[in-house]
N, C-alpha and C positions, 0 to 999 in steps of 0.2 A: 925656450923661455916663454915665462906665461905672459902677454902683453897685456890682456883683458883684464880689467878691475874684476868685473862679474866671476871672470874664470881663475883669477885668484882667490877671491875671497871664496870658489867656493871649496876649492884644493882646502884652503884652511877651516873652515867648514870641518870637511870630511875628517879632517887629522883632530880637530878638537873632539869629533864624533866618535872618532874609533878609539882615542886615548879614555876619552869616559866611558867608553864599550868595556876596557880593558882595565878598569878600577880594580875591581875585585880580585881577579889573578895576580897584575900587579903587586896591590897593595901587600897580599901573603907572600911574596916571594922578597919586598922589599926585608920584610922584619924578620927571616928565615935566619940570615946571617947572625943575627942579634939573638935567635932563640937562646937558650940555656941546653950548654951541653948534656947537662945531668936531666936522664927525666925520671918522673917517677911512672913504679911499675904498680899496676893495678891489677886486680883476679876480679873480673864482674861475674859473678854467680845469679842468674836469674831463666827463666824461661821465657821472659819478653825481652826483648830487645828497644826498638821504638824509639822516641825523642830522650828518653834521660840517657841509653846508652849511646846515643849520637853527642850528648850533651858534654857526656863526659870524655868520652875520646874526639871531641871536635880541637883541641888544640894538643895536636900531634907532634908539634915541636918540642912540647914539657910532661906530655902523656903519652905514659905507652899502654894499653888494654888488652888484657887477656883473658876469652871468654871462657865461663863452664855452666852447664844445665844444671838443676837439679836432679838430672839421675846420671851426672860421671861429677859429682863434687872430688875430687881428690886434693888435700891438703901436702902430699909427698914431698913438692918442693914449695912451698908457704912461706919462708925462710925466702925466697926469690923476688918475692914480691913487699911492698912497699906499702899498701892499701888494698882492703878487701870490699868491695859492694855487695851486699845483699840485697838486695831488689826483690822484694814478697817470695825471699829462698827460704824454707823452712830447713834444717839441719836436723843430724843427729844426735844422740846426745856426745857420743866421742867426737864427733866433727866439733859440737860447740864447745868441748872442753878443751880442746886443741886450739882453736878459734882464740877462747878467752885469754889462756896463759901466752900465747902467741902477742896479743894487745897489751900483755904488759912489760913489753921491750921497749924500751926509747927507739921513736921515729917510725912505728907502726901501726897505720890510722886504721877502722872500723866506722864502715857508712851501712847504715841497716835505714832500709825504706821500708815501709808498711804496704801492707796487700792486704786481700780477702782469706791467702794463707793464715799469713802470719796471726790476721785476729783471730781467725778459730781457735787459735792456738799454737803455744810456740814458747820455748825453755832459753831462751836467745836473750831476751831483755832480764830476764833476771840473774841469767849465769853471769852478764857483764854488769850488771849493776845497777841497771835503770831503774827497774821496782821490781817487788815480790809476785806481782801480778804474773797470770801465764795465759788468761783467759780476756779476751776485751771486743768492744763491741764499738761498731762505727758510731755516723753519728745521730742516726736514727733509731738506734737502740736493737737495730737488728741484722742480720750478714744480711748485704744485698747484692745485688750485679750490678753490669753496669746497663741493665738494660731498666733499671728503678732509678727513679729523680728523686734523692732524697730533702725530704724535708726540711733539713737545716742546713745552708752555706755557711761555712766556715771562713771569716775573713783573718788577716794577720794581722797583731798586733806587736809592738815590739814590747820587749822589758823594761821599762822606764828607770829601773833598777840598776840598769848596766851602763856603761860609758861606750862608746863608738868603737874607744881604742881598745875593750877589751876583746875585739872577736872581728873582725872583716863581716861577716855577716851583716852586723848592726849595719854597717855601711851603705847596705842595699837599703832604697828608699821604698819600705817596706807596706808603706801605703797606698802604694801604686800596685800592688800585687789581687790581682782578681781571686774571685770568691775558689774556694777549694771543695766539691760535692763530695768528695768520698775520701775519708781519714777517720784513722782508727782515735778513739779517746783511752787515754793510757793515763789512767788515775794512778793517786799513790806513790807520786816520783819519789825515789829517798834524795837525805839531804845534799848529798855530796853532786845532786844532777843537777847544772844549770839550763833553763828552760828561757832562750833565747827568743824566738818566735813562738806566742799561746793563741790559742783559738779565739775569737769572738763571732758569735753566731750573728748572721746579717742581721735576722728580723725582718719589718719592724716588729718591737723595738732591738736596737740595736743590746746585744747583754756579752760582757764578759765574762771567760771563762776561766779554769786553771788548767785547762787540758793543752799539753803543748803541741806544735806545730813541728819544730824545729829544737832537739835538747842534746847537751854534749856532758861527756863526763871526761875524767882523767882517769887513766888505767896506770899501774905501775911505773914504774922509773920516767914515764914522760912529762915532760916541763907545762904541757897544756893539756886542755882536752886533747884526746882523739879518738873518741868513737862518739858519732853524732846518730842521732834519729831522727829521721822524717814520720813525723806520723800520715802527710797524703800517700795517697796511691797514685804511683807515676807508672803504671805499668802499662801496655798498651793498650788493650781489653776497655784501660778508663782511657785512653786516648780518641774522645771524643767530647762534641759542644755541650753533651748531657753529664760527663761526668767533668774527668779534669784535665782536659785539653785548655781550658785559658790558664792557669797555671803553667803549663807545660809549653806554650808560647809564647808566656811574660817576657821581654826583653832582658830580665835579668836572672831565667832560670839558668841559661849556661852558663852562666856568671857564678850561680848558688851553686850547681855541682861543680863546675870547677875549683870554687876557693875551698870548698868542702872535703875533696880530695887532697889537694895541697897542704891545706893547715891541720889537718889531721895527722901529719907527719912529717908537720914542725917548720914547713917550708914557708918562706916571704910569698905574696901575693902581691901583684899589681893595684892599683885603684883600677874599675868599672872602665872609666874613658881611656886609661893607659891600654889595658887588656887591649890585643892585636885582635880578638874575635869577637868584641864588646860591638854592637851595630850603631857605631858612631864614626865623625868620619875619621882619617886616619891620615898620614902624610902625604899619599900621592892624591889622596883625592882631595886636599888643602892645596896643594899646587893646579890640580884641573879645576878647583873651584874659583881660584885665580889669575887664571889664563881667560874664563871667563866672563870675567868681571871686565879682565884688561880692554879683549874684544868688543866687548858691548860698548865699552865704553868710547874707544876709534870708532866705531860703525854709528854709535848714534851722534858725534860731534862732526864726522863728515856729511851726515845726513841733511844735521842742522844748518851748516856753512851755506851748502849745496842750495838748502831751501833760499837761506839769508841771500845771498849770491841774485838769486833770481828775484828779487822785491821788482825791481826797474823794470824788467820786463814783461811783468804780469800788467804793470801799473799801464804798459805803452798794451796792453793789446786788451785796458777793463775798457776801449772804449765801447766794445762789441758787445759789451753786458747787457744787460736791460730787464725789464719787470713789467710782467705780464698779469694783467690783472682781466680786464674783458679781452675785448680786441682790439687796445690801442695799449703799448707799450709804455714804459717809463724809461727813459735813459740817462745811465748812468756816465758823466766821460770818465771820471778816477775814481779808484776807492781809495777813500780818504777827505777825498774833496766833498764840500756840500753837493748834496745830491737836488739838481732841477726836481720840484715839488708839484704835480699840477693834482686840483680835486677829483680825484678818484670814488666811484663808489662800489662797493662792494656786492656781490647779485645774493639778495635777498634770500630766494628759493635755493638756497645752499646754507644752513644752519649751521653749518660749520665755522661759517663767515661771518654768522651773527654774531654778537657778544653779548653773553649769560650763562649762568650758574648750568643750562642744559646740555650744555658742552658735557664740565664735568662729570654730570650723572649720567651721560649717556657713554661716555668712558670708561666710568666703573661700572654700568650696566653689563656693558660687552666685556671687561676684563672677569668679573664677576661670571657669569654665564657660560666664557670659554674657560673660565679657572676650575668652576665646577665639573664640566666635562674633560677635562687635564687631571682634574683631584681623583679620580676613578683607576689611571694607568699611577699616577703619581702614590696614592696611598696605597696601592698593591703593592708596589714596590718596596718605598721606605716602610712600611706596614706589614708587610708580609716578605715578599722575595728576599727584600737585602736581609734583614733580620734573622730570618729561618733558614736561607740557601748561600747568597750569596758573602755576607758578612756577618754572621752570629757570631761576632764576639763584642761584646760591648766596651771593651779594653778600646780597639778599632776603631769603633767610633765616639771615642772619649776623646784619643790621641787625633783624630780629626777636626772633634770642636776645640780642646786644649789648642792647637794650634791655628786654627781659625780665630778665637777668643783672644789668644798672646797678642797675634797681630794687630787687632785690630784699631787698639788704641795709636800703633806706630803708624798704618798707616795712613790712617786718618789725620795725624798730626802734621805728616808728611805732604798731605793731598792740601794742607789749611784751606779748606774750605772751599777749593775751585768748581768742585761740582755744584754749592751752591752758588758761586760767581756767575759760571755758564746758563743759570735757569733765570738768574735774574736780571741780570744786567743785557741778554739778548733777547728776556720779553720786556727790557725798558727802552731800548733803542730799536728793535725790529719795527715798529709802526713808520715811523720817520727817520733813521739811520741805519738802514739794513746791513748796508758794509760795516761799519763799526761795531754792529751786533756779533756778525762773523767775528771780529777779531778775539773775544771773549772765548770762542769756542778753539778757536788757533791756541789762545794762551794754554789752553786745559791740556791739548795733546800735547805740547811741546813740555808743561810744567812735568807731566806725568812721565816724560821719558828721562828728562835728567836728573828727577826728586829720586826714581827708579833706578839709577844709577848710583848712586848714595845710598840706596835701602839695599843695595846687591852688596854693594862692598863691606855695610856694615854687617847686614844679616845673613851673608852668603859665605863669604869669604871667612869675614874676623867673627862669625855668629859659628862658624866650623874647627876654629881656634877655643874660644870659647865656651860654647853651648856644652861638652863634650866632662869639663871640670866642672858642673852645676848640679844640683838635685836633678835639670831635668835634662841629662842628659841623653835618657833613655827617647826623647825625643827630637835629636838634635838635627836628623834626618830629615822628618818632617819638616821642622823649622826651616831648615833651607830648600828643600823642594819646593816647600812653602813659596820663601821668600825671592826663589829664581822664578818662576811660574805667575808670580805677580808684572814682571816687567811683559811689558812696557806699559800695564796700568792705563790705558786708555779706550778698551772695551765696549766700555758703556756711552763713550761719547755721543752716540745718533740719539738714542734712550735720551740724556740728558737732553739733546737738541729740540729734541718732538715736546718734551717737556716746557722747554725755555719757547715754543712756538705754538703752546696750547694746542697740541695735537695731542691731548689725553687719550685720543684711543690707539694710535700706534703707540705711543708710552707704555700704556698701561697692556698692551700684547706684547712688548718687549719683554718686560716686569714678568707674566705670566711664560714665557717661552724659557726668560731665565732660570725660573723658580721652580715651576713645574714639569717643564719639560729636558729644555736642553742638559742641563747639570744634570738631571736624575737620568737621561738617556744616555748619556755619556758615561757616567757611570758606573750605568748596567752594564754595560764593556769594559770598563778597566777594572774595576775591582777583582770579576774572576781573573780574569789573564795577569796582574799585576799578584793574585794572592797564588796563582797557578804558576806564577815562575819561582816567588821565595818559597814555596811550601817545601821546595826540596834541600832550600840551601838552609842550612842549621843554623845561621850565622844569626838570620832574621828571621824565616817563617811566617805562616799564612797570614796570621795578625798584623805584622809588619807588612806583607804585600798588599794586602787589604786597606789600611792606613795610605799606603798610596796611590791605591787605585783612586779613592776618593780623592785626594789631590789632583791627581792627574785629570780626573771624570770632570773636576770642575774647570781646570784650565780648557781645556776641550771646550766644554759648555761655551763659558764666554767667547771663544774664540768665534765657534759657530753664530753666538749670539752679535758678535762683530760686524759678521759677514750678511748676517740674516736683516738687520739694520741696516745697513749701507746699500743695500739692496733695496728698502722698504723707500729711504732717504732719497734713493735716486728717482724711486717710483715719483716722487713730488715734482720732479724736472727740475731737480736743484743738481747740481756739478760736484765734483768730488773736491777740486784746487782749493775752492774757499778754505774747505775743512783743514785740510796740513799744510797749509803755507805760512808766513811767518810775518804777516804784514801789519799787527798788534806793536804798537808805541811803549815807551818808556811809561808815561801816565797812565797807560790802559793797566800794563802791567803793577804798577803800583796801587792803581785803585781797584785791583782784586785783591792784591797781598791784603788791604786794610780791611776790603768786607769780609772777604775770607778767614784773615786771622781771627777777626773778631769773632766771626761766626764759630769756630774749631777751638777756641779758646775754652769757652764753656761744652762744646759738644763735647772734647776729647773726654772728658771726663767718663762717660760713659761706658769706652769701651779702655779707659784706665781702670775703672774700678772692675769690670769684667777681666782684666787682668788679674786685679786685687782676687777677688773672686777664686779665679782657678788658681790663685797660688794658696789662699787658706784654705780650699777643698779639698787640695792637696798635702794640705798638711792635717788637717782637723778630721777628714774624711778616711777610714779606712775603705780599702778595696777605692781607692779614688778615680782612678781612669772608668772604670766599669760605673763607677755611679758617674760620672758625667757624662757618660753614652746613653745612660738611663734619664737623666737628663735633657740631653738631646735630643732624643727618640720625643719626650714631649714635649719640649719647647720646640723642636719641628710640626707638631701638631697644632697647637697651640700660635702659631704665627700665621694661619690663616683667619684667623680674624683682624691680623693686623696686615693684609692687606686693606686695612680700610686707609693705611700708611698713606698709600698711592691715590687715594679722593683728595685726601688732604694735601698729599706734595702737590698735585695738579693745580690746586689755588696758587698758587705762587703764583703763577706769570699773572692771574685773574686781581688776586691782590695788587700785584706790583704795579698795573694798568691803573688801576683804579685810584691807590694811591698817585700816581704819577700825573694826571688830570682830572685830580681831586674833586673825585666821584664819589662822593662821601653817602648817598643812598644805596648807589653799585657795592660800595665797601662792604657795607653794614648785611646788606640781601645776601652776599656772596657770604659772608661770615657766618650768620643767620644759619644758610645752608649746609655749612659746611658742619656745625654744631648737629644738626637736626639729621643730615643723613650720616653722621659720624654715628648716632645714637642708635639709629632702625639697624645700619649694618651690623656695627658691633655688640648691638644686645641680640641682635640673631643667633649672629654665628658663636657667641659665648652661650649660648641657653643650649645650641643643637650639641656642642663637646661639651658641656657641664653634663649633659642629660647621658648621652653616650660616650661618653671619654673611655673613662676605664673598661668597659664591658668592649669596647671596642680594640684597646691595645691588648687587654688580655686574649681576647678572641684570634686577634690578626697576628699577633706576634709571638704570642706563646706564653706559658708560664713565665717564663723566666725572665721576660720583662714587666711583671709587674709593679715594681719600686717605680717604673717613669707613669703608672698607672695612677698613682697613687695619688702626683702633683699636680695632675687634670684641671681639677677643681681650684688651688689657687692658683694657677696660669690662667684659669678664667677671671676670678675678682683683678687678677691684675692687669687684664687685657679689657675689661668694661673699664678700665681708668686710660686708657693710652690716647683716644681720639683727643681729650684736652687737651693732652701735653703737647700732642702733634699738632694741632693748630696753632695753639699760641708759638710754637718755633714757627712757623711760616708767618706769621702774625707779623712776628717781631722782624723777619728776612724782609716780608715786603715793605716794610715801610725803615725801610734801611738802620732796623735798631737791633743790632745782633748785641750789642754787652746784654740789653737784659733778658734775651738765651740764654747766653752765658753764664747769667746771675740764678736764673731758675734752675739751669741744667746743673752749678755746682752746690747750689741747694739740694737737689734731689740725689745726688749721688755724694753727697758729703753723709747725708743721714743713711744713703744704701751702705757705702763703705763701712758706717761703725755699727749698722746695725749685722755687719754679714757677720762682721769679728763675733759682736755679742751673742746672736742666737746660736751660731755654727760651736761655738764652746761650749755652749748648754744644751743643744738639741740632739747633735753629732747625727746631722740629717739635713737631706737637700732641701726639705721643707723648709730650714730656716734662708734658705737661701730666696727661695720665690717670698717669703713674708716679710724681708727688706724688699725685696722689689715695691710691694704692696704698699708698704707704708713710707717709703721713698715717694715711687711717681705721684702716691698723691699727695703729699705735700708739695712736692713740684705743680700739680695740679693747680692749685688754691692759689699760691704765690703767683704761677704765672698768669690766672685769668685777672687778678687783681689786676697786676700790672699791665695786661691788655688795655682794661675797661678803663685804667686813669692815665697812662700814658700815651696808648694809641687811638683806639674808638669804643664807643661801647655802644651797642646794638640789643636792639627788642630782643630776650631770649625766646619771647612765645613760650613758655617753659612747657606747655602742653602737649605743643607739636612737635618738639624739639626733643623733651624725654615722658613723661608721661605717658603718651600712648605706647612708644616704643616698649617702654618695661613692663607695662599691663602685657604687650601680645608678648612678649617673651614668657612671663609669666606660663600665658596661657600653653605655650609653644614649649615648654617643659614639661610640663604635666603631662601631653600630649605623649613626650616622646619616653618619659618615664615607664607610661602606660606599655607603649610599645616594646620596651626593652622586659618588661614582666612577663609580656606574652611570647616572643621571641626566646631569651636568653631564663628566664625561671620557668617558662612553661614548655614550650618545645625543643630549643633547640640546644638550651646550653652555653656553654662560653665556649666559642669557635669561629676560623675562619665565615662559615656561611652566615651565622649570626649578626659579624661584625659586620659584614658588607650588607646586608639585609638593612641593618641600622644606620649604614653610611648612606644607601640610596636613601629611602624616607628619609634621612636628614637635612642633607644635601640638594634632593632634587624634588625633593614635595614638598616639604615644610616650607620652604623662602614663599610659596604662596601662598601656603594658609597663614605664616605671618603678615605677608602681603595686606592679605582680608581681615585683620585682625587691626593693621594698623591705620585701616580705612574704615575700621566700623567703631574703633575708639577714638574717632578726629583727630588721626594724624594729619590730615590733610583741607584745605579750604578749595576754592573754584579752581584758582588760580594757580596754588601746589601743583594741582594733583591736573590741569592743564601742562604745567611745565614737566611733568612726568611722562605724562602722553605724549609732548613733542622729543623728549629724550628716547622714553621708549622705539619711536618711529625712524629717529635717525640710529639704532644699530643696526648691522649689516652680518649675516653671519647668523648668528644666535639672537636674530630679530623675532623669532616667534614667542620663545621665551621672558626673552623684556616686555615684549606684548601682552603675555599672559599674567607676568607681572603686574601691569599697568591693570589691566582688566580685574583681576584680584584687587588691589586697591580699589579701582573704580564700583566694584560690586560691594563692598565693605562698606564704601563712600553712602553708598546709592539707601542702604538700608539705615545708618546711623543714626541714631537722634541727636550726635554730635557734631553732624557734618556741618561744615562752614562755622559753628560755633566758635573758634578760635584764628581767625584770620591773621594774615602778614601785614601789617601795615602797610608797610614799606613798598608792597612789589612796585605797584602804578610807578613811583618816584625812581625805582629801580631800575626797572625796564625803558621809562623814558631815556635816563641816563647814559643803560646802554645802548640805547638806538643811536644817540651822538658819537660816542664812539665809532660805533659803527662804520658811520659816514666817514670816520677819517682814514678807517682802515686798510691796507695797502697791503696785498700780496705779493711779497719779492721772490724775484727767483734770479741769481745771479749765474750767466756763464761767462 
């Protein structure tokens, strides 16, 4: 008998382990019983074998396959069989006479696929009826191999003409099917061919065609069509990332040869998600996905008790706690209790301790500096590796942000706002209520494991029931790996805590470990090994393995990034108990639900309309998954400028303080700054990817991500809009007025929402997609700084130093690098790997100084600036030489300007007074 808690739950462990080991076998042995005793017999005639013949004999319960080459075709017994495949098999002419009269018997289907055979030439489509033609030409107008990238992708479009119910086909959500490089054009259809799936060439611009994809006719005595045409090339030769291998690993090609087979000889089809081989889940893995929901849910309600259980006894031994600030102690006897107060000062010669805006910029200094040196292995990777080696399909990582993008609104609605509860309400009590400040961060782990219970059951369990009968079935898997790999949802809590304690440079090295390094290193392991286990099972395939490797690469990530924090945390001599204990009140917890909801009330909207988003891309968008990888591929590029996110989140605690001991010069200076260095960063790093974008992603990733090349340029106009929007949301957080977030955020995404509808039906391109962004956040812009400057405070803009000089050196810092891309990419090198990296270093790692110098010799700066630069610069650690040279670069601009000092702060002297008081009251807690 097992006695031990530990050594049972871990027996149960293992058994929930080995039963989801054993999904897959299971699952086919379950529906074995239920097959259909009648199967149909099939004669596959081809010289390749590869994914379509796996496709079509992969459900062996209702299919039987029997192969022949093209040099032993024998029709002898033809009459035995059910359906014939042609797969790029060219015939004789008695073979095709035989062949044709053969298909006009009730119940005997003809699947003729397209090759480089067949267009040469071939007596096959006319003898059966598809056209007169006998001669036909791909789609570049010439026979090619597949060692040529032709010219035009071929996307599917359906017949708008047809109803759903007229063909199972239709039923395939035909939009989500990636581009097709090599298929024959077969002009001249006669009347009696219906042409189900027709070509439209990607572009830009996107053009339709009449050339079909997919056409069936009716032969003799049978009630429907039964002889269909593929016009791609599914043979294996094209079974790669250059030809038509994403085709051929779409989630619903075994779906397309199967029903293809079937109803060609009259037979009933399943729907997509009923299908037993359909990669959705299926009955036993709805019962494991329910066992673990069960489990989670016993394990984290005894956890909690457990904690609860222990309140009295933490409280009988917090008299040993105490706070260490020099070398006299503060002592705490309860937490809970008011805490004995004596005047403390904090040691000067520790800037850290000081309070001012040099904090911040010396955070982003050092995140910035180690970011750039992270963006080197980071942009090799998503920029080259994963793209070219590891996951070249862009289906893959479409199906990764599609599911990233679903969630995001759920979770977030989920989380109402606690993350920002924790940043603010423990930098408004840590000065003078340390314990109380903990309890905010207690509230955050405990909300995020039971909210995560609720989001399993709904999105795990009954999202496995469901997901499965939707359009998006095809990614119902992800959704729930998705949504298992989310718990326990409390990850980030150290990140938030450093944040909530103005520690911006361990924040902002969290930020940076998460972003650049841990996810993408994680990654880099799972995606092979995840796309190297399904490449063999037919069910899913590489694309599919791939898809979850990125899931997995990210849970990993965080998890690391968990342990990597909690580590950093301890480094401060702070105790782990504070963080998961349970000693947060009934009011604590209320007066988060209120800031929080509020606050998540207007945010959700964001990543609801980012839902909106992927579901009209999805419908509006052909080849949809692939363009939203394209997509991806730039809007991951393009979010490095919005690390400027993380300057601006770090004012909160700096806001919240100042509002709090209505420090109304501290406000204004810190707002000031936050304005002026939002401006320098983001008009940099938007000039240095305006200038190298494209030339960059075509270089690093290849041709065939050009389309995310293309959105470069407005992912920049809309990323020089974003520092606005991001402050006025902390604007409105620190001085506890989240409705009018709320009110801005569902102005900006009320106007994204109808503008996504409008363009996306007129443009039928992801551009309209970034041009509501555009004209979205800046209306969100305008509305919210108004309501900053009359509602909350309003502050000197300095408009000179704040954006003026910045845009002139951007300016300048374009040109510069346009110049560089002439000589590099038109003159020597071309569009290529070494080119792009060429352009990434001088971007990246020389340009930030000669903008530096640019912004110091067009007065961006006064004494006083560009003094609190030098103190910031001096306190990074690590990547101090850099910030130094930074500062120096300023100071050399400075030193030459006829504008220098010109445009002064007003404000600082008032400022800095201000913060000195502070100062004085400040208290380092450290609780054991």
């Amino acid at each position: 008998m097992l006695k031990s808690k530990k050594m049972r739950m871990f027996v149960i462990s293992c058994l929930i382990i080995c039963v989801i080991a054993g999904i897959q076998n299971l699952n086919i042995d379950l529906f074995k019983a239920s097959a259909s005793e009648t199967k149909t017999d099939v004669l596959y005639i081809s010289d390749s074998m590869g994914r379509t013949f796996s496709a079509i004999e992969l459900d062996q319960q209702t299919i039987s396959v029997t192969t022949q080459t093209t040099d032993s075709v024998s029709f002898s017994n033809l009459d035995d069989f059910d359906v014939v495949v042609l797969n790029d098999a060219n015939l004789t002419q008695p073979q095709i006479s035989t062949l044709s009269a053969w298909t006009d018997v009730n119940g005997n289907g003809l699947i003729i696929i397209m090759g480089s055979n067949l267009t040469e030439g071939n007596q096959i489509l006319s003898s059966v009826g598809f056209t007169d033609e006998t001669v036909f030409e791909n789609n570049t107008g010439e026979i090619s191999d597949e060692t040529e990238l032709n010219e035009k992708k071929g996307l599917s479009r359906v017949n708008k003409d047809l109803d759903k119910s007229e063909s199972p086909i239709l039923s395939i959500v035909w939009n989500t099917a990636p581009e097709t490089f090599y298929f024959s054009l077969i002009p001249n259809l006669k009347d009696d061919v219906t042409t189900y799936i027709s070509m439209t060439w990607m572009g830009p611009p996107v053009e339709d065609t009449n050339y079909p994809l997919i056409a069936g006719l009716k032969k003799g005595a049978n009630s429907g069509p039964n002889v269909y045409l593929f016009a791609g090339w599914f043979q294996e030769q094209f079974d790669s990332i250059d030809a038509n291998e994403h085709m051929m690993i779409w989630p619903y090609f075994n779906y397309l040869m199967y029903i293809s087979v079937q109803i060609s000889t009259g037979n009933n089809v399943p729907e997509y998600g009923e299908w037993q081989y359909s990669p959705v889940p299926h009955l036993v893995d709805k019962i494991v996905l329910g066992l673990i929901v069960l489990c989670t849910l016993i394990g984290s309600v005894v956890l909690y008790k457990r904690v609860s259980r222990n309140k009295e006894r933490y409280k009988e031994v917090s008299e040993d706690m105490f706070v260490k600030e020099t070398s006299e102690p503060i002592s705490i006897d309860k937490i809970g209790e008011k805490i004995e107060k004596e005047e403390i000062y904090v040691e000067k010669s520790d800037d850290w301790e000081v309070i001012g805006f040099h904090r911040q910029i010396s955070g982003f200094l050092k995140l910035f500096f180690v970011m750039v040196l992270l963006l080197i292995p980071q942009l090799l990777v998503s920029s080259i590796i994963m793209p070219r080696f590891l996951n070249p399909y862009p289906q893959a990582k479409g199906w990764y942000s599609y599911t990233l993008r679903f969630f995001e609104a759920i979770w977030l609605v989920f989380d109402l706002g606690f993350n920002y509860a924790i940043t603010k309400f423990f930098a408004q009590h840590r000065l003078e209520r340390p314990a109380k400040a903990f309890h905010y961060v207690q509230l955050f782990i405990w909300w995020e494991v039971f909210s995560g219970i609720i989001q399993l059951f709904m999105f795990t369990f009954m999202g496995s029931i469901f997901f499965p009968l939707t359009d998006f079935s095809y990614l119902s898997w992800m959704f729930i790996i998705h949504s298992l790999i989310q718990f326990p949802g409390f990850y980030l809590v150290f990140q938030y805590f450093f944040q909530g304690n103005q520690r911006s440079d361990f924040h902002m090295i969290a930020f940076a470990l998460q972003y650049f390094v841990l996810r993408m290193l994680l990654q880099v392991i799972t995606v092979p090994i995840f796309k190297g286990i399904y490449n063999n099972k037919v069910m899913y395939g590489p694309a599919f393995g791939a898809g979850v490797g990125l899931l997995i690469g990210q849970l990993l990530g965080d998890v690391a990034l968990f342990l990597i924090t909690m580590k950093m945390y301890k480094g401060l001599d702070l105790p782990l108990k504070p963080i998961f204990r349970a000693d947060f009140s009934k009011d604590e917890f209320i007066e988060t639900i209120k800031f929080g909801g509020k606050m998540v009330l207007g945010e959700m909207w964001v990543p609801l309309v980012w839902l909106l988003q992927v579901y009209l891309v999805g419908i509006f968008l052909p080849n949809s998954s692939a363009q939203q990888g394209y997509f991806e591929l730039a809007f991951e590029i393009s979010t490095i400028p919005q690390a400027i996110a993380l300057l601006m989140h770090s004012m909160l605690g700096s806001l919240t303080e100042a509002h709090e001991y209505k420090k109304k010069n501290l406000l204004n200076y810190t707002s000031f700054n936050g304005t002026k260095w939002g401006s320098i960063w983001t008009f940099y790093l938007c000039a240095v990817f305006w200038a190298i974008g494209r030339e960059f992603i075509i270089g690093a990733s290849g041709p065939n991500w050009e389309p995310a090349a293309i959105l470069i340029p407005y992912l920049m106009i809309y990323r020089m809009l974003g520092p606005f929007s991001w402050q006025s949301d902390f604007e409105f957080a620190s001085a506890n007025k989240p409705i009018y977030a709320g009110i801005s955020w569902i102005i900006e995404q009320g106007i994204r929402a109808v503008l996504l509808f409008v363009l996306l039906i007129n443009m039928n391109s992801m551009v309209a997609v970034v041009l509501a962004y555009i004209f979205a956040i800046g209306a969100k812009d305008i509305v919210a700084l108004i309501i900053v400057r009359k509602k909350i405070h309003k502050w000197d803009w300095n408009a000179w130093q704040a954006f003026v000089a910045p845009i002139l050196s951007a300016i300048m810092l374009f040109i510069i690098l346009r110049g560089l891309v002439f000589i590099f990419v038109d003159l020597l090198l071309g569009e290529g790997i070494l080119s792009a990296m060429i352009l990434f270093i001088f971007g990246l790692f020389i340009m930030e100084h000669i903008f530096s110098f640019f912004v110091g010799l067009f007065g961006g700066y006064d004494e006083n600036t560009l003094k609190d630069l030098e103190r910031a610069a001096n306190m990074v650690t690590g990547v101090g030489f850099l910030a130094r040279l930074y500062y120096k670069s300023a100071a050399l601009g400075a030193k030459i300007s006829p504008l220098h000092n010109r445009f002064k702060v007003e404000m600082y002297e008032a400022a800095q007074k201000e913060a000195e008081e502070l100062t004085q009251i400040k208290k380092k807690i450290v609780i054991e």
